[in-house]
Structure formats: structure tokens, C-alpha cells
C-alpha positions, 0 to 999 in steps of 0.5 A: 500500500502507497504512503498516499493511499495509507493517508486517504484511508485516515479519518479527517480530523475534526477541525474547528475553524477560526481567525483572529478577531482583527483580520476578521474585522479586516477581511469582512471589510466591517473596519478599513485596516487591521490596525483600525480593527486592532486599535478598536479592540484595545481601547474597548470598541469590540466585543465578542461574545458580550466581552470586551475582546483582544485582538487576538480573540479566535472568532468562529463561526456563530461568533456576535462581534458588537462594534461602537462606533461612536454613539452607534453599537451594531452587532455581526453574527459571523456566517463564514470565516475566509483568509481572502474575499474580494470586496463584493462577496465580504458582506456575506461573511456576517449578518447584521443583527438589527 
């Protein structure tokens, strides 16, 4: 039996997936730059889950990201986690919970 062949016939690992807190921010295009995205979380503007949030925090799929911007709080539930989306699809990433 081949190397490749043995590999196949190995369960997949159950793999729960997730990203950062800040490239999330960043790559559903909710805030312009990872910094902007850091910079928020550090000073209180972010939370995930109810809690204020690092940037560093794993966010996963079902995750509520709330955001304060200036006097408005608007709340994302995370839909789908990707390392690269082009601009016309981000929006899909989340759902905005009214």
C-alpha cells in the first residue's frame, strides 16, 4: 500500500475553524485596516461574545462581534470565516443583527 493511499484511508480530523478577531474585522471589510480593527479592540470598541475582546480573540463561526462606533453599537453574527474575499462577496461573511 502507497504512503498516499495509507493517508486517504485516515479519518479527517475534526477541525474547528477560526481567525483572529482583527483580520476578521479586516477581511469582512466591517473596519478599513487591521490596525483600525486592532486599535478598536484595545481601547474597548469590540466585543465578542458580550466581552470586551483582544485582538487576538479566535472568532468562529456563530461568533456576535458588537462594534461602537461612536454613539452607534451594531452587532455581526459571523456566517463564514475566509483568509481572502474580494470586496463584493465580504458582506456575506456576517449578518447584521438589527
Amino acid at each position: 500500500m502507497s504512503r498516499d493511499k495509507h493517508e486517504q484511508d485516515k479519518p479527517a480530523q475534526a477541525e474547528i475553524p477560526s481567525m483572529r478577531l482583527d483580520k476578521y474585522l479586516k477581511v469582512s471589510r466591517i473596519m478599513k485596516r487591521r490596525s483600525v480593527a486592532s486599535d478598536a479592540c484595545d481601547t474597548g470598541h469590540v466585543m465578542l461574545g458580550g466581552k470586551e475582546a483582544k485582538p487576538s480573540a479566535l472568532v468562529k463561526v456563530g461568533d456576535i462581534i458588537s462594534v461602537r462606533f461612536g454613539e452607534r453599537l451594531t452587532q455581526y453574527e459571523v456566517v463564514t470565516l475566509n483568509e481572502h474575499v474580494l470586496k463584493a462577496d465580504a458582506a456575506g461573511m456576517y449578518r447584521v443583527i438589527p
